[in-house]
N, C-alpha and C positions, 0 to 999 in steps of 0.2 A: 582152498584151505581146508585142514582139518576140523571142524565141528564136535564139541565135545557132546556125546549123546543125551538125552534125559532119564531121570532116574526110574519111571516106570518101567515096570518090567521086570524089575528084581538089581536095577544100577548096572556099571558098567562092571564088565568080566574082571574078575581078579582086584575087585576094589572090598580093600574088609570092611565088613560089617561095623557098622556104629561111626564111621569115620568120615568126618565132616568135608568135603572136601570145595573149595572153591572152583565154582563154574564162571564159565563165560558167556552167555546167550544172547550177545551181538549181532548181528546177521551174519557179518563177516566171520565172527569169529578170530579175532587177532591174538587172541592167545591161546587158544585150542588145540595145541601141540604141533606148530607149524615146522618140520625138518630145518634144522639150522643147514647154511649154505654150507659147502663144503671145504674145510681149509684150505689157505692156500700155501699150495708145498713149497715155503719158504727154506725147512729145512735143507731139502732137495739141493733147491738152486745155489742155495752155501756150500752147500758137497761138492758139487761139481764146479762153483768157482775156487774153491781150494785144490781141489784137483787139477784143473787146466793148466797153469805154470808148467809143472811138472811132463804132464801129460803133449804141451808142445814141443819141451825139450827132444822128450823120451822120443815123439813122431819127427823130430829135423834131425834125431840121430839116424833113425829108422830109415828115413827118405833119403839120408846123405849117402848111405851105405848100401841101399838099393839102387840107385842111379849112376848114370854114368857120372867121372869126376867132370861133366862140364856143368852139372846142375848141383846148385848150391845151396842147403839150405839157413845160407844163413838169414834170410829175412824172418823164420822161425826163430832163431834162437834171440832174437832181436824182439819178436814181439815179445816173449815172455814176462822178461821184466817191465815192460811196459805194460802188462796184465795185471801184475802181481803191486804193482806201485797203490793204485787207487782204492783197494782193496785189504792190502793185511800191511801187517807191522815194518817198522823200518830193517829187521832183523830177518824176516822174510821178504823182502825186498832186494837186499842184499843178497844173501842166500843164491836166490833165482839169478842173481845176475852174474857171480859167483859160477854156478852151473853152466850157464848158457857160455859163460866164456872158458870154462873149461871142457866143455862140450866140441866149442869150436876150433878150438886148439888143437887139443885130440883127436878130432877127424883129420886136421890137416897132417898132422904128424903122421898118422895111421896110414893117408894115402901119401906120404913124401911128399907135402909140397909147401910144408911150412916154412919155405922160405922164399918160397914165389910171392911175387908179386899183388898178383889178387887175391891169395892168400891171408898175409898181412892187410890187404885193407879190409876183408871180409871180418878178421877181428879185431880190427881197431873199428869196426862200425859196429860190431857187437858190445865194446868196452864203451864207446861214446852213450849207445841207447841205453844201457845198464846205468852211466854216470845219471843220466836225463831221468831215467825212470828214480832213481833216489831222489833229486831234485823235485818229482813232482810228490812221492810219495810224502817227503816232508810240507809240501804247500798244502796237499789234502789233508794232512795231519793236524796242521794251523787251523787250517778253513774248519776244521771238525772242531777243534779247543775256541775258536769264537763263536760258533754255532752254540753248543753247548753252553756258554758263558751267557749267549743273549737269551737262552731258552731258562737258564737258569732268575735271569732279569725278570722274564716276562713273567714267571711265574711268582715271583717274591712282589711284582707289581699287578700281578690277580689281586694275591692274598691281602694287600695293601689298599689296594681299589675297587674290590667285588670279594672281602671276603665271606668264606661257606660259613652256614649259620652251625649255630650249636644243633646237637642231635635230640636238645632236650630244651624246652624254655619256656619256663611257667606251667608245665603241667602239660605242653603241647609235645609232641611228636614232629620235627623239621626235618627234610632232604630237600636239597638242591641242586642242580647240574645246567651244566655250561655247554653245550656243546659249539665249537668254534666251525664253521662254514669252511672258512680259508685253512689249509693243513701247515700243519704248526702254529696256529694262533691260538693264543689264549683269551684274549680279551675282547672285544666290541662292544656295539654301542648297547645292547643289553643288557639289562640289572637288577638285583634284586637283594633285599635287605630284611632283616627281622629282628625287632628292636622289644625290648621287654622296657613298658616305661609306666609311671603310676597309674595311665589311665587303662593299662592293660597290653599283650601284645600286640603290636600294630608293624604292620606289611607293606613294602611296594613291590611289586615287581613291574618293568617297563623298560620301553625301546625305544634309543633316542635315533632320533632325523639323522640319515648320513651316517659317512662310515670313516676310517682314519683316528686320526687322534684327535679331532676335533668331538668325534662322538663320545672319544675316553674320554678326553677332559670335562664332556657333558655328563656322561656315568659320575663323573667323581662331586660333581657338585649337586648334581640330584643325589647322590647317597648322603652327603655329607649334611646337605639342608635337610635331608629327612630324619637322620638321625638326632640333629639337635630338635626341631619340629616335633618330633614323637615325643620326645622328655617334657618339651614346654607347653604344648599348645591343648588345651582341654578337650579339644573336639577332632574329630577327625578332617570335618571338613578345614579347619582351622590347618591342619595339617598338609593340606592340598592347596591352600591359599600360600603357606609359607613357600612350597616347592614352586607354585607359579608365580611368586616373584626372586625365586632363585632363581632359575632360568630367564628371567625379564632383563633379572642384571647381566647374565650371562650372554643375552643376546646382543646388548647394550653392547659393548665392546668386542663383537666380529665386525667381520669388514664381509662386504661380498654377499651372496645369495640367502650365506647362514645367517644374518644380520634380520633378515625377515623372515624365514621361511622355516627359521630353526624351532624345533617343536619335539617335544617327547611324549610319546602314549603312554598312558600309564593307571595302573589300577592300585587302590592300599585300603588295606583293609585292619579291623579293628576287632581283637577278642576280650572282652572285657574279664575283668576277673571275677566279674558274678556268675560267669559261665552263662554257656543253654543260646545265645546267637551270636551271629557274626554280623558286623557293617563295612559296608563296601563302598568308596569312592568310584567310578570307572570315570575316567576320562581317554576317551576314545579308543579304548584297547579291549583285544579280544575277551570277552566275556570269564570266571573261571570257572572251576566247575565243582558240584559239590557232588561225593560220591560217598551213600550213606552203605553202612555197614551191614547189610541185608541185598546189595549190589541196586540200588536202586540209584537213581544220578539224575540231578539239575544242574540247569545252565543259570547260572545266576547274571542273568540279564540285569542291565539299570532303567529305572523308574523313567527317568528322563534321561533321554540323548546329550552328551556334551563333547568338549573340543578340548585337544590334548592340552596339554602343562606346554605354556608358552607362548599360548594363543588365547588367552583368557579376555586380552582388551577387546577380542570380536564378539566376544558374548555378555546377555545383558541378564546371566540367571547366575545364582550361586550355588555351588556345590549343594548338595544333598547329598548324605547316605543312605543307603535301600538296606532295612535291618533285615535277619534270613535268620532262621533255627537254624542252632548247630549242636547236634546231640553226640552225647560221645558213643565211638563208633565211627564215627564221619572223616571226613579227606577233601579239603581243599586244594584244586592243584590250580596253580597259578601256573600261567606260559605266554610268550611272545608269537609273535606271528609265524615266527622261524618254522614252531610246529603246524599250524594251522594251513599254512601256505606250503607244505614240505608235497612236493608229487610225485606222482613213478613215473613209468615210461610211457604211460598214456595222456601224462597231463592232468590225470584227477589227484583233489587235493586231498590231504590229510582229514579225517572228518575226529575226531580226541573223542566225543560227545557217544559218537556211532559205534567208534570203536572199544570206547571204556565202558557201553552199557551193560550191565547186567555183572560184571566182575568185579570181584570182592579180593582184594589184596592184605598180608599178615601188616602191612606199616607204609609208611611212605616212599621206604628206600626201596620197597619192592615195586610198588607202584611205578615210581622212576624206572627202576631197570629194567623192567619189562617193557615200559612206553618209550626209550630211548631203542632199544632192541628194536619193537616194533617200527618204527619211522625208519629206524635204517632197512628193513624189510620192503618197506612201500617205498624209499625212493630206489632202492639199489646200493643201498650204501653212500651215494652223495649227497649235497644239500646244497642248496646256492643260497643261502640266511643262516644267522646266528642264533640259536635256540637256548631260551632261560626257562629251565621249570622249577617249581618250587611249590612242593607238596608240605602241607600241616594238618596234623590226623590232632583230636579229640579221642585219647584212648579212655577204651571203658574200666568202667571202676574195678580195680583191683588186677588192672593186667601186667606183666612184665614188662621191664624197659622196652627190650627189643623180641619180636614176637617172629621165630625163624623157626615154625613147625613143620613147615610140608610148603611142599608146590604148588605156584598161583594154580595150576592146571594142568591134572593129572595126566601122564602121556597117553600115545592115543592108544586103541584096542589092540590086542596083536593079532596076527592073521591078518 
């Protein structure tokens, strides 16, 4: 990886004077101007599938007229429209098929033998696969119009059951992101929520047991008990005790493995309105992390060890919250294990802590986008877990909404 240099010496080349610029001094170096991977020539392959159709016809005329009349090509003009079906509109579908049988026709006439025999059946098997090929183009066409429809579902059932937080609340700074394991999924058992209620803003983010709809329907009632919880209950731990008997009734009526075994990790946390610290529940979930405004960063570990949301009957201690300064300037990012567990091709894990020390980010959404970028870099671009992150910056006094002046990290030297 690229390593951004240090400022002795006179700074890096071609950097102006007086211009504050955010560093990264990780070991790694994970945002130090690493070469983005190289696109992929999507356009390309469009090209030349709109091309092909055509481009078959044009070669079974080519070959028909170069060969002797015992070679035929009509198995070319026959695939075309079978090309062109799964691929483009019913009007270009038509078209090709259209082509391909007027293609075949016109050979035979050309060479006198459209009246032979295997003549006529070489384009009545040309008109049949042309018929076939409209027949599918329309079934792909359907199969695309309910695809869409349930992508449309899933995503109106995000916004319903894990919707994004305001970008502004209380005086805080919020980003959040989803990123879904499975391609085309929007939803799983990870979650996360931020609720403005009298006793100040208060947070969960957390991953339930298991995956399917079993784990939605668990998202949806840990959010739901939290958000009432957050409005009524004066303390935070009081908060943590509501959600662990949400889930107690929820486990009450499964049948099967999840009946005992169902359990959600989960951390929430608390900014009061007198400002200056944060309180944090952790029940059994990955620690988060505070990254202050000068690039400095703790792991905000809990005081005492305890046992996720769900399993509470096993333990005989109650909640505590571990209070932390939180000066403005600062950035809490909340995550599931999605990131923490995310590895490349050697099998080593995601380290958030390792990789986030020493950088200084303008907001949270930057922070996000860089650390989602970044993990797709270390696995390769796949993931086998569902990833929640959710960033809440304390901006300093008197700064703009949104603060989009320059880049986490200057590119690297040239030469």
């Amino acid at each position: 990886m690229t390593h951004p240099r240090g400022a002795a010496g006179g700074g890096r080349r071609g950097e102006r004077p007086g211009r504050r610029v955010a560093r990264s001094v990780a070991p790694r170096g994970p945002y130090g101007g690493d070469p983005q991977p190289p696109a992929t020539p999507f356009g390309a392959t469009r090209r030349f599938l709109r091309a092909l159709p055509p481009l078959i016809i044009v070669g079974g005329v080519v070959f028909d007229l170069s060969t002797p009349p015992a070679y035929t090509a009509a198995p070319l003009f026959s695939a075309a429209p079978l090309v062109a079906a799964p691929f483009f509109s019913r009007l270009t579908t038509l078209l090709t098929g259209l082509a391909a049988i007027l293609a075949s026709v016109g050979l035979h006439a050309y060479n006198e033998t459209l009246s032979d025999v295997p003549s006529l059946t070489e384009t009545l098997t040309v008109v049949t696969v042309s018929a076939l090929a409209m027949l599918i183009n329309l079934v792909v066409r359907r199969s695309g119009e309910r695809l869409a429809s349930a992508r449309v579902i899933a995503e109106a059932a995000q916004r319903a059951v894990l919707p994004m937080p305001a970008e502004r609340i209380a005086g805080l700074q919020c980003a959040a992101r989803y990123e879904a394991a499975q391609a085309d999924a929007f939803i799983g058992g990870d979650l996360f929520a931020v609720q403005d209620s009298p006793h100040g803003v208060r947070l969960v983010v957390g991953d339930v047991r298991g995956k399917g709809m079993d784990a939605v329907e668990a998202v949806a009632v840990v959010i739901g008990a939290f958000r009432e919880a957050a409005e009524q209950e004066a303390t935070l731990e009081g908060v943590a005790q509501r959600l662990e008997r949400a889930l107690t009734r929820e486990g009450a009526r499964r049948e099967g493995l999840d009946a005992f075994e169902g359990f959600t990790t989960a951390v929430l946390a608390e900014v009061p309105r007198e400002g200056g610290v944060v309180r944090v529940v952790n029940r059994g979930h990955p620690p988060p992390l505070l990254l202050y405004g000068d690039g400095r960063l703790e792991t905000v570990e809990p005081t005492e060890a305890a046992l996720p949301l769900g399993m509470g009957e096993l333990s005989v201690w109650p909640d505590r919250a571990d209070e932390r300064p939180y000066p403005p300037g600062a950035t809490l990012l909340f995550y599931t294990d999605g990131l923490s567990e995310a590895r490349d091709a050697y099998g080593v894990f995601y380290d958030p802590a390792a990789r986030l020390a020493g950088a200084v980010f303008p907001g949270p959404e930057e922070l996000l986008d860089a650390l989602v970028d970044d993990v797709r870099r270390h696995t390769g671009g796949g993931s086998t877990d569902d990833m929640a992150l959710l960033a809440v910056s304390r901006p300093t006094a008197g700064a703009p909404e949104r603060r989009r002046t320059m880049p986490v990290v200057p590119p690297g030297p040239a030469g």
